[in-house]
N, C-alpha and C positions, 0 to 999 in steps of 0.2 A: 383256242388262239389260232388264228389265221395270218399269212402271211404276202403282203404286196407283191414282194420278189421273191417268190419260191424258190425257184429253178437256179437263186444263189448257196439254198443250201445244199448241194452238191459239194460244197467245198468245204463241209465237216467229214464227209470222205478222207479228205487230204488231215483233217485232226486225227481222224483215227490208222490214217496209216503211222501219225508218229506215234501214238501210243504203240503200234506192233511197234516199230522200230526202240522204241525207248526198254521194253518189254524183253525185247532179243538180244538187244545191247547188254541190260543186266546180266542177262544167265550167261550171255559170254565173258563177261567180265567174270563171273563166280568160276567158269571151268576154266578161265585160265589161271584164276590164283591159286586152285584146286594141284595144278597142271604139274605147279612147281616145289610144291610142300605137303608133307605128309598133313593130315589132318587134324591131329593130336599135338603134332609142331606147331604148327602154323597159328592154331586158338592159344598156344604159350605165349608164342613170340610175338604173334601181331598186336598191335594195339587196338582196344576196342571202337570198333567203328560207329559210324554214329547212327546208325539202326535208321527207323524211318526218316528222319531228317535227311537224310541223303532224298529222299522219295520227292518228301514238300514240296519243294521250288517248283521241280517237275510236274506234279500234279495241278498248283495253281496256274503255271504256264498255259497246261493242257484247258484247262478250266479258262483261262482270260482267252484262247483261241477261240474255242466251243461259244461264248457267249460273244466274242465279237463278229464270227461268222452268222450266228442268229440276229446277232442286230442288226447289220450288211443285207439282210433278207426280207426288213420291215416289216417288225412284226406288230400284230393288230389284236386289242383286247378289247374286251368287255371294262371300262371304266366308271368307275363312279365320280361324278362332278358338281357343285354345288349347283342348285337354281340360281339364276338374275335375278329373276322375280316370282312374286306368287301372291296370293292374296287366303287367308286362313281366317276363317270364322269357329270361334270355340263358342257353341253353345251348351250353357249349364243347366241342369234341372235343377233348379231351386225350388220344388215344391216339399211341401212337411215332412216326406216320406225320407227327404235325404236326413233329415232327424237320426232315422236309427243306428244304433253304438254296433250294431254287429260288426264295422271297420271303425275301429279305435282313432280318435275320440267321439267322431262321427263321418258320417256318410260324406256332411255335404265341406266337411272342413278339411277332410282327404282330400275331396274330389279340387277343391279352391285351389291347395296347393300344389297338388300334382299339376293342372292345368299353368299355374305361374311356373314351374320347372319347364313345359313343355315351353310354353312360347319361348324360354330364354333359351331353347335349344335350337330355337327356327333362327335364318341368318338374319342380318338389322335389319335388310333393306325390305325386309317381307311387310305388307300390310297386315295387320291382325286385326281383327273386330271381335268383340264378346257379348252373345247376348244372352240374357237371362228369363227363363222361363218355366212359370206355374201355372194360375191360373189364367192371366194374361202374358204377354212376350211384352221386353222391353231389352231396344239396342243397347248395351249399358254402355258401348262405346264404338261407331263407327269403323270402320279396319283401317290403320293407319299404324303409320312406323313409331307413332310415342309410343315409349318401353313405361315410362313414368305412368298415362295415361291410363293404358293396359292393365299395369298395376294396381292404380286407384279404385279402378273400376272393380275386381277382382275384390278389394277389401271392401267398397261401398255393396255385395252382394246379400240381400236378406231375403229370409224363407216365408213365403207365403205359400195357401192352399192351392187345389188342383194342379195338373199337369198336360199343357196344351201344347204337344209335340208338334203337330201338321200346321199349327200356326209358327212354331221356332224355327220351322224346316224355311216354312214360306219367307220367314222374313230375314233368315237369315243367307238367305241366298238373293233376298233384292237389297242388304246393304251392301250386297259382294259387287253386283252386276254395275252400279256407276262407277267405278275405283275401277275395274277391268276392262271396263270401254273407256274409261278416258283413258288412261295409260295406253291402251291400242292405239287409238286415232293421236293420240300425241306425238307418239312415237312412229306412228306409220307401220304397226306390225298388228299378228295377229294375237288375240285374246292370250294374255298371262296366263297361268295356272290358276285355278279354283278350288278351292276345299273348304265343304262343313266338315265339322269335329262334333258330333252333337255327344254328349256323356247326360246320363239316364238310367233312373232303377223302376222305373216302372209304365204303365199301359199311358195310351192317354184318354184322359177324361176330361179335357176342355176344350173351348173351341173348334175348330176345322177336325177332319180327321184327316189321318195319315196321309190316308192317299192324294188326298189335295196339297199337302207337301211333297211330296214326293213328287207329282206330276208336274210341280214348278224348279224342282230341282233337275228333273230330267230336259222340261224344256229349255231349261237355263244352260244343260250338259254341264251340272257343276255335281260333283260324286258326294257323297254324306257318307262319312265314318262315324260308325256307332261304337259307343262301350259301354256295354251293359254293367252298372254295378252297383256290388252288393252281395247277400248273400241270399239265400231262398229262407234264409230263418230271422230273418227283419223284419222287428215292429219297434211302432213309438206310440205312446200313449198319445191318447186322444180323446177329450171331455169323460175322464174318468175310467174308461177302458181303453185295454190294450188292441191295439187296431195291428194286422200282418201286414207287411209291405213287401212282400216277395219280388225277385226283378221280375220282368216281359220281358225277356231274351228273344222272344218270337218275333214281338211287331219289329223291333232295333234292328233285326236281323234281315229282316222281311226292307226295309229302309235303305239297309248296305247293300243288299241285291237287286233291287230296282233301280236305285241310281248308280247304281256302277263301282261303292265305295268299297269298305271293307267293315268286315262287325268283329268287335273284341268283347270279349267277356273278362270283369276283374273281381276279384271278391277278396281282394286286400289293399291296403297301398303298396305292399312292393310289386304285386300284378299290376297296378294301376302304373304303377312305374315306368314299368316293361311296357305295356301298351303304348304310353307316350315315348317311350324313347323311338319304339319301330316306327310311330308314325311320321315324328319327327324327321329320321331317316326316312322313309320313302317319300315325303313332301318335300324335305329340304336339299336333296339328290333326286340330279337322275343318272342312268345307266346309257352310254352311247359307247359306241366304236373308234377309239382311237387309236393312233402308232406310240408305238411303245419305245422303239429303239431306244432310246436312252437310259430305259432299265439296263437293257442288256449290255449297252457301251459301258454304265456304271459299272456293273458287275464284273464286268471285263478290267476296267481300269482298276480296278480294286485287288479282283485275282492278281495282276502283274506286279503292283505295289507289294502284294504278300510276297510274290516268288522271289523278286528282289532282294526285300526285306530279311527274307531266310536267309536264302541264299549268301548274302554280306554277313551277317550274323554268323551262321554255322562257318563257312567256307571261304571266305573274305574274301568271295567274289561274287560277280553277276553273273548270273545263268545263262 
């Protein structure tokens, strides 16, 4: 935490001379009742006092100074705040391999609804686009603010052969690229936020390769987060034998680090959870520097209300 007016907090100095004063005042008050009665008397005859409560008032006092001097001094944090805008591409592997049960019921019916939880955690105004890809890519939906839409698209997804990642990369960063230039030039600002979300268990074997994805993700300067999932001990049967479908954590990986994005690994749905929730979070926020003062005036007005409070309560007075 940093602070605008520093050089006002000098004047929790002045809080802590009344704590000495408050401090001093006690123990002279104890040696003078001391002063007047034997000590064995005096625990007969006096009436039992009211122990810390006498203290309370006091301390929330000291407490609403201390934080209304800090707020007087403008203080500045690290904030979390939601995005305006942004534009979010969830690209699905729908190729056979999401078939296997090693994630209960399977692969590719985790991966569907985890992805419907995530979008509903991104804010309304966000655009979202989904696209599906095996052996060919296909946009199953545009990025746009229909939540219904998004949905549909989500249920209408079915599994076909192969897996053409460097094609999913390429195209799903050119349905991003019209929706983030026109929103700019519309609005007369610069390019919204961009994000693939590509989720994946395995190499790819169709189409482009990687790196031709990749290379238009970079020139696009749009980042691709990966999540590799699955388990290393996935197979589904295949014309009679059993075929292995282990993930490629490597290429997914090798994808997050060339365009800028981030790579997750899940081999459950409650991992797959977690993933989407962080991304969620770091897409749907960002972090900037703002003044704060108003925590600290709250906190302050709150201490004084307590001291009050006691204080009428215990002593049927104000402090």
């Amino acid at each position: 935490m940093t602070f605008l007016e520093p050089d006002r907090l000098w004047l929790l100095v002045a809080v802590a001379l009344l704590i000495v004063l408050y401090v001093a005042a006690q123990r002279r008050r104890r040696r003078y009742a001391v002063r007047f009665a034997a000590l064995p008397l005096l625990e007969r005859v006096a009436p039992r006092g009211p122990g810390w409560r006498r203290h309370a008032p006091a301390v929330a006092f000291l407490l609403m100074a201390m934080a209304l001097v800090t707020g007087f001094a403008r203080p500045e944090a690290e904030v979390r705040v939601p995005r305006e805008e942004a534009t979010i591409v969830v690209a699905l592997d729908v190729s056979t391999s999401m078939r296997a049960q090693d994630v209960s019921p399977n692969r590719f019916e985790v991966a569907r609804e985890a992805a419907r939880a995530f979008v509903d955690l991104l804010p309304q105004q966000f655009n979202i686009g989904i696209v599906a890809f095996a052996q060919t890519v296909k946009v199953a939906v545009p990025p746009t603010t229909d939540r219904v839409l998004i949905d549909q698209a989500l249920d209408d997804l079915t599994l076909a052969g192969g897996t053409a990642i460097g094609d999913a990369i390429t195209s799903s960063v050119k349905s991003i690229r019209p929706v983030t230039e026109g929103d700019a030039s519309r609005r007369g600002k610069k390019l919204p936020p961009a994000r693939v979300v590509l989720l994946s268990d395995g190499g790819n074997s169709a189409g482009s390769p990687i790196e031709a994805g990749i290379a238009t993700a970079v020139g696009a300067a749009i980042p691709v987060s990966t999540i590799a999932y699955g388990t290393p001990e996935g197979v589904v049967p295949l014309q009679g034998r059993i075929l292995r479908v282990p993930v490629d954590e490597e290429a997914l990986a090798q994808i997050a680090t060339e365009t800028g994005g981030v790579a997750y690994k899940a081999a459950s749905k409650d991992e797959l959870k977690e993933v989407y929730a962080d991304l969620g979070s770091s897409i749907g926020y960002r972090t900037e520097r703002r003044e704060v003062t108003s925590w600290f005036i709250g906190f302050g007005l709150l201490a004084a209300l307590l001291a009050a409070a006691g204080s009428l309560a215990w002593f049927s007075r104000l402090p």
